[in-house]
C-alpha positions as CSV (number, residue, x, y, z in Angstrom):
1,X,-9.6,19.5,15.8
2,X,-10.6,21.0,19.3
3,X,-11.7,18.5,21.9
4,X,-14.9,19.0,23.7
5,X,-13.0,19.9,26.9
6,X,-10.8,22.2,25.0
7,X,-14.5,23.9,23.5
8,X,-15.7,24.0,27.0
9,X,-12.5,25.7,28.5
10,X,-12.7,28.3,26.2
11,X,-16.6,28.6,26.8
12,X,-15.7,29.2,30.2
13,X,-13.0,31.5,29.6
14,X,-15.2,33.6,27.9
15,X,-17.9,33.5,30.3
16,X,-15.8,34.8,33.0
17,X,-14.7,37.6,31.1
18,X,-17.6,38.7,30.6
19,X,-18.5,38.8,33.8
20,X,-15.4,40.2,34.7
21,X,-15.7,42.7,32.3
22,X,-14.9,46.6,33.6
23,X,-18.9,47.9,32.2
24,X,-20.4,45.6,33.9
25,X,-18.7,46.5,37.1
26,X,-19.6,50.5,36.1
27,X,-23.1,48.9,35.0
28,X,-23.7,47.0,37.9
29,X,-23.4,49.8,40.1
30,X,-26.3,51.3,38.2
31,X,-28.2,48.1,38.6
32,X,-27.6,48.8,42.7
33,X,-28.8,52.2,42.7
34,X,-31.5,50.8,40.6
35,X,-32.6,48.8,43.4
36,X,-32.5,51.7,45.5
37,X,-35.1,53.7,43.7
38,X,-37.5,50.7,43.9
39,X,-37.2,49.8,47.4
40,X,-37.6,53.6,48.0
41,X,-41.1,53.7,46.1
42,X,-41.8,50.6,47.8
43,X,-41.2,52.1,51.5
44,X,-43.4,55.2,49.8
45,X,-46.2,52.8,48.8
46,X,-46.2,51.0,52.4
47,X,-46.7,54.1,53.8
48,X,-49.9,54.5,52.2
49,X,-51.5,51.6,52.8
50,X,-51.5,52.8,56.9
51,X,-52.7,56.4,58.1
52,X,-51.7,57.9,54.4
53,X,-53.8,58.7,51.6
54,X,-53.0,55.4,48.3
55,X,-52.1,55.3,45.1
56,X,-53.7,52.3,43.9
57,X,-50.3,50.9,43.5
58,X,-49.1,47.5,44.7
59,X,-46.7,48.5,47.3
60,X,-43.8,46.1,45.9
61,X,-41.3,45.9,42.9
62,X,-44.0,46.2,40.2
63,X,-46.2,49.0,41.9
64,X,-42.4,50.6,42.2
65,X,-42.0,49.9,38.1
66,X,-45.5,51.4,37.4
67,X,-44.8,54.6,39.7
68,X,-41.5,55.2,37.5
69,X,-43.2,54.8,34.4
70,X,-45.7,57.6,35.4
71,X,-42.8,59.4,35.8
72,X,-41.5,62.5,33.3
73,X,-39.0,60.4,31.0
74,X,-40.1,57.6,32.8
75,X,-39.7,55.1,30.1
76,X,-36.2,56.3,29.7
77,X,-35.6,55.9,33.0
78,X,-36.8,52.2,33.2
79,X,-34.5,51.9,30.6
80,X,-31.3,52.8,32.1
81,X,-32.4,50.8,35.1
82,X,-33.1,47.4,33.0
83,X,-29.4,47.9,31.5
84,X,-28.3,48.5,34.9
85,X,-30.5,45.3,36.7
86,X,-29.4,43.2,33.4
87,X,-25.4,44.0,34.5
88,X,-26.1,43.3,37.8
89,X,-27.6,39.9,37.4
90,X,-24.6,38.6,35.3
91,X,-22.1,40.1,37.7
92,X,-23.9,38.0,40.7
93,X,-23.7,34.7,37.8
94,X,-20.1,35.3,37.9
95,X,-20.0,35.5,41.5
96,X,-22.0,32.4,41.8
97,X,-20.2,30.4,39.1
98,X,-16.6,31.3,39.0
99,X,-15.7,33.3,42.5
100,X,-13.8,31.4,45.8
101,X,-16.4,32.6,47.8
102,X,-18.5,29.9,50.1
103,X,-20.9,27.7,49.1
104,X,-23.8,29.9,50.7
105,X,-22.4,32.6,49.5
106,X,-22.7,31.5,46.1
107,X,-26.3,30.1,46.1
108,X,-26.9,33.2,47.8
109,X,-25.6,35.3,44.6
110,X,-27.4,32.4,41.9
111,X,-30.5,33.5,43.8
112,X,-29.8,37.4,43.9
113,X,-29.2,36.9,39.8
114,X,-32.5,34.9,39.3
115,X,-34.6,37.8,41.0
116,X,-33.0,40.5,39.0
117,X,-33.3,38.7,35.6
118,X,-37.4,38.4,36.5
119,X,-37.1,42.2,36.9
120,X,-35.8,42.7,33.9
121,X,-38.4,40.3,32.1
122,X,-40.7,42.4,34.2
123,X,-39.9,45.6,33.2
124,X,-38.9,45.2,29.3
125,X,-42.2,43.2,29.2
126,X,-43.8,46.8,30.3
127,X,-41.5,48.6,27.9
128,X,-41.9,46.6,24.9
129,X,-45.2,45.1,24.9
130,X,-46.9,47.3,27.5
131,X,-47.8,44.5,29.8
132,X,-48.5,45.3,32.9
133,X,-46.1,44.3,35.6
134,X,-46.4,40.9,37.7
135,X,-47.4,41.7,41.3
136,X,-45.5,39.2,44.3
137,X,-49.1,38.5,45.4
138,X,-49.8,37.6,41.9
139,X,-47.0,35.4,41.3
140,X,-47.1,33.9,44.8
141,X,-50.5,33.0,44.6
142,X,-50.0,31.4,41.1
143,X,-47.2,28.8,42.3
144,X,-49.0,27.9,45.2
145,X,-52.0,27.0,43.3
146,X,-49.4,25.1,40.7
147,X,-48.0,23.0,44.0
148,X,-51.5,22.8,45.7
149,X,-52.9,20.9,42.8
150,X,-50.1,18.1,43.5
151,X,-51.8,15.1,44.9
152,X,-52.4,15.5,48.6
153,X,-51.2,16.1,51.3
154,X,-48.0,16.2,49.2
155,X,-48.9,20.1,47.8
156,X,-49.9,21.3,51.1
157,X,-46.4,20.3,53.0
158,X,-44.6,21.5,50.2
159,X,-46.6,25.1,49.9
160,X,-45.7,24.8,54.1
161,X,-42.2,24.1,53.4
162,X,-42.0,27.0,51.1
163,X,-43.6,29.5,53.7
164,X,-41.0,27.9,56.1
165,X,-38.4,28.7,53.9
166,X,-39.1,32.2,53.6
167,X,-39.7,32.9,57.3
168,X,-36.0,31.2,57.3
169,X,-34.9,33.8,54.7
170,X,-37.0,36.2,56.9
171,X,-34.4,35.2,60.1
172,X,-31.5,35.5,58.6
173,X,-32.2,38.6,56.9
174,X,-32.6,39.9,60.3
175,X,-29.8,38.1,61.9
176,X,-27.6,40.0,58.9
177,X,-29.2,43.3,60.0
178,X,-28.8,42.8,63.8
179,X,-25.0,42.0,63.1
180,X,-23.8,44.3,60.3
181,X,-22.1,41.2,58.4
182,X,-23.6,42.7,55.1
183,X,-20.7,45.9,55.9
184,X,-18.1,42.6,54.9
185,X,-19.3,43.6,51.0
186,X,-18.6,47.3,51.6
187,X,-15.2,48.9,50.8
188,X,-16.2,52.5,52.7
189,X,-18.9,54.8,53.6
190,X,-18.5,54.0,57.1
191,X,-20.8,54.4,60.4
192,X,-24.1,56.1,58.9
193,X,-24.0,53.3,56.1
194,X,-23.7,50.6,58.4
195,X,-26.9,51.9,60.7
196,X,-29.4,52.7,57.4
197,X,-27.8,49.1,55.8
198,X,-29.2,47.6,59.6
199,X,-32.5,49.1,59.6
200,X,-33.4,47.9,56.2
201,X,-32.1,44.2,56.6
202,X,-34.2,44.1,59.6
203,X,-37.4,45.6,57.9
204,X,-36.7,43.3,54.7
205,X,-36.7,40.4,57.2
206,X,-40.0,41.2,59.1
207,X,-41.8,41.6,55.5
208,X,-39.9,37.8,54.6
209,X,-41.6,36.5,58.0
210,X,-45.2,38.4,57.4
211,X,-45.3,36.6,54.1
212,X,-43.7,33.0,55.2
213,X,-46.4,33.1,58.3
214,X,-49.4,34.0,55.0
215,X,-47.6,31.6,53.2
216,X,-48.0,29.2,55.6
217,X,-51.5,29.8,56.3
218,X,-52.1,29.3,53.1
219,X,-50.8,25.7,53.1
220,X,-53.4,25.0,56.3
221,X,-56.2,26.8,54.4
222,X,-55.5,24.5,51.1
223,X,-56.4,28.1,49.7
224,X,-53.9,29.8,48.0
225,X,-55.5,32.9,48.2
226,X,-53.8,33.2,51.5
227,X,-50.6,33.5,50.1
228,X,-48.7,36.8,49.5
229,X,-46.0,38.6,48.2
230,X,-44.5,42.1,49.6
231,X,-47.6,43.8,49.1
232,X,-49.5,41.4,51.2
233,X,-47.3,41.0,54.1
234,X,-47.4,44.4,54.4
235,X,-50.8,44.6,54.5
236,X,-50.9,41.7,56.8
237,X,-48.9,44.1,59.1
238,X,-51.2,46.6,59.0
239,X,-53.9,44.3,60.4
240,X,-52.0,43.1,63.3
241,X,-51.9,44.6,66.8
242,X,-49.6,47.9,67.1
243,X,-49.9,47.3,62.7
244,X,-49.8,50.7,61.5
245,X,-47.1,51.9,64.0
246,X,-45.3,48.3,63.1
247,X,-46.1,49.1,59.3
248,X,-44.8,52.5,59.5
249,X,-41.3,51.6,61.0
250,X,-41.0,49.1,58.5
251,X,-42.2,51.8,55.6
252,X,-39.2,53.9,56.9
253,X,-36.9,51.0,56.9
254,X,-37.1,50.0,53.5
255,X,-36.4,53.4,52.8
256,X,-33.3,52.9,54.5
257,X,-32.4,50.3,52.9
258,X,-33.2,52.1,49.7
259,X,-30.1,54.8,51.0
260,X,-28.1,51.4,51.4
261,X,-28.8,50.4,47.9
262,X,-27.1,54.1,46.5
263,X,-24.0,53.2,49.0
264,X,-23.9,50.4,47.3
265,X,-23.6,51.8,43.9
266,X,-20.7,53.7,45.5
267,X,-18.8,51.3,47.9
268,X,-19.5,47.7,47.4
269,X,-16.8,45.3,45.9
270,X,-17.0,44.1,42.6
């Protein structure tokens, strides 16, 4: 009779071929250049929220979803990407579970995978039941209010903690911008990939510190309508001094980083 530690080695075993699997290499690289095309609709809806005429999109992931939807084989299109976001988000479990790499690193790939599998709820929710896509705001506003009603002040330094956090995530974003250390994932594509891979780390991390900053307003306010996602930092850029020239470099850098994404599909190790 097989032991329990004999059933769990082969569990694991199994597990890490599947994530070791060659089609979910192939697949995963879909899932990057999946990315791509939303943070390039994203960059597109920023744009409009300064001196450009709007959409009526949100200007983050599910304003992205909707704009491909609208899209000629749109649905089709969603689908390829949810197949290829779905490979990607078990690729990063294996990295997280059963890679050498360092303990950030790993926490780093478990939280990559969690963000990927809420885009695939998000979009085969659209898909299947036609229910409209979650926006950041939405969702950020939601689990504030959930830790605001804790008993006081206990919600309100956790909800400050939080926008702490993601002005941290914010920083290092930046700091892995300002020193290239993302190119370490990359097996080619060179100078021109490095430079577009820096510009949108560095956008990506002054949206994280507009947000953390709302975030942490929010915990000051005991309002949680102060707290934002992508498409309210950006907007929260717009309104500061310099905003639309500020919003528009950042517009153009997640567009970068949407070129970075499609280098990815090509060059980065899996």
């Amino acid at each position: 009779m097989q032991t329990a530690n004999e059933a769990g080695r082969k569990a694991t075993g199994a597990a890490r071929r599947a994530t070791d699997n060659p089609w979910i290499d192939r697949l995963a690289r879909v899932g990057f250049a999946a990315r791509g095309v939303l943070y390039a609709l994203i960059g597109l809806l920023a744009l409009q929220i300064g001196p450009f005429s709007g959409s009526g999109e949100k200007a983050d992931k599910s304003g992205a979803i909707h704009l491909v939807e609208q899209q000629p084989f749109g649905n089709f299109l969603l689908w390829v990407m949810t197949i290829g976001l779905a490979a990607l988000a078990i690729w990063q479990v294996g990295e997280a579970v059963f890679s050498n790499h360092r303990t950030r690193d790993r926490v780093e790939s478990a939280a990559r995978a969690a963000v990927y599998v809420l885009l695939v709820i998000s979009i085969l929710g659209l898909l299947l039941k036609g229910k409209e896509a979650s926006s950041t705001d939405k969702q950020s506003r939601d689990a504030t209010s959930a830790i605001l009603e804790l008993a006081p002040p206990l919600g309100q330094i956790l909800v400050a903690l939080l926008g702490l956090g993601v002005i941290a995530l914010g920083i290092y974003w930046i700091h892995e911008g300002w020193t290239a250390k993302f190119m370490r994932d990359m097996t080619g594509g060179g100078r021109w990939v490095r430079r577009v891979g820096q510009a949108g780390y560095i956008a990506r991390g002054v949206v994280a510190i507009s947000a953390g900053v709302l975030i942490g307003k929010a915990a000051i306010t005991y309002d949680a309508k102060d707290a934002v996602g992508i498409d309210g930092a950006l907007k929260g850029l717009a309104d500061a001094p310099a905003g639309p020239y500020l919003l528009v470099a950042v517009a153009v850098g997640l567009m970068l980083f949407a070129v970075y994404c499609f280098a990815e599909a090509r060059w980065h190790r899996t």
